[in-house]
C-alpha positions in Angstrom: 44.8 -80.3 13.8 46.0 -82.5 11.1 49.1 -79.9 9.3 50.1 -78.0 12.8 54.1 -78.3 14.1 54.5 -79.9 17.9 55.3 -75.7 18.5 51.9 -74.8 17.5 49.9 -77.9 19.2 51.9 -76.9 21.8 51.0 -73.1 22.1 47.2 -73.8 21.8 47.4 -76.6 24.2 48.6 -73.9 26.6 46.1 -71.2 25.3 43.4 -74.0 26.3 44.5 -73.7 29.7 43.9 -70.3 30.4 40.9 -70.1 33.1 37.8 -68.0 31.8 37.9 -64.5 33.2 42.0 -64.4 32.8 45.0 -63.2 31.0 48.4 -64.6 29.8 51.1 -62.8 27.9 52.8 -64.3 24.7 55.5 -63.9 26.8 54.1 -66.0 29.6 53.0 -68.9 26.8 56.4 -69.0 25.5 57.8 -68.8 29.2 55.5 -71.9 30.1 56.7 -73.7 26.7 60.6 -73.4 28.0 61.6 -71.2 25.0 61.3 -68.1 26.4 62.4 -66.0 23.6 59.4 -67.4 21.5 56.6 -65.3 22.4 56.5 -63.7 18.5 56.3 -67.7 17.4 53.7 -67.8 20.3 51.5 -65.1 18.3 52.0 -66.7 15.1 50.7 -70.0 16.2 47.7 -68.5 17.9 47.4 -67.0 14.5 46.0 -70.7 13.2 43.9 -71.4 15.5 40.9 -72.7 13.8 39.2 -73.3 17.4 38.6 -69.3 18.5 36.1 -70.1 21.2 37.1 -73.6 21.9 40.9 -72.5 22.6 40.6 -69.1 23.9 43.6 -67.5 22.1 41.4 -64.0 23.1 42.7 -64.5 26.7 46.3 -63.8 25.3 47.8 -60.1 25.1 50.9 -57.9 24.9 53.5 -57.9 27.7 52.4 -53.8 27.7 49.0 -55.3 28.5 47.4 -54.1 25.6 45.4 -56.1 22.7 47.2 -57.7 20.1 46.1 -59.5 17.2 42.6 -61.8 16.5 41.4 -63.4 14.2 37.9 -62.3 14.8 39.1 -58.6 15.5 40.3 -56.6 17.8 36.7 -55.4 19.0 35.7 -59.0 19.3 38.9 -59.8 21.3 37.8 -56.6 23.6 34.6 -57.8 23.7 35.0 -61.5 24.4 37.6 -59.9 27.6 35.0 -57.5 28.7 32.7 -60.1 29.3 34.4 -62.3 30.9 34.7 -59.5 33.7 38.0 -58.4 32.7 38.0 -54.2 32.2 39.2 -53.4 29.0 40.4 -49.5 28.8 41.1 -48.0 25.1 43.1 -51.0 23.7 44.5 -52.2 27.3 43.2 -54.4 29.7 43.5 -53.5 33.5 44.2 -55.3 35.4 43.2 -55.3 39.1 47.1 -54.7 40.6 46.9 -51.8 38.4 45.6 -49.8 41.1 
């Protein structure tokens, strides 16, 4: 990752850690990253991730739950969610405290 800041090493670092079949906020990232007031920089960094598979920036959404930017589409981002067993309804996943 040879031209990335320490912010953006940083934000995929913590997209790595997301466990398969789970969410995070950008909110959550920046919360985790102690600037907590980052979570736009948080979406721009996920925006250069040349890993999509490898670092699982898919697993990241909207604080309204809903799907927000991909670089392999929003389908694909739905998709990728969906089968990892997460229910994805219109552009929203739901979450299972949803009721």
């Amino acid at each position: 990752m040879g031209n990335f800041s320490g912010f953006q090493k940083d934000v995929l670092a913590q997209a790595a850690k997301i466990p398969y079949g789970e969410v995070r906020t950008y909110g959550d990232i920046a919360q985790a990253l102690g600037k907590p007031r980052a979570a736009r920089a948080v979406g721009t960094a996920l925006g250069s991730n040349p890993l999509l598979i490898l670092i699982p920036c898919h697993r990241v959404i909207g604080a309204d739950d809903r799907l927000h930017g991909y670089a392999g589409g929003l389908e694909t981002k739905a998709f990728l969610l969906n089968l990892e067993g997460l229910y994805i309804e219109g552009d929203r996943v739901v979450r299972a405290d949803d009721g």
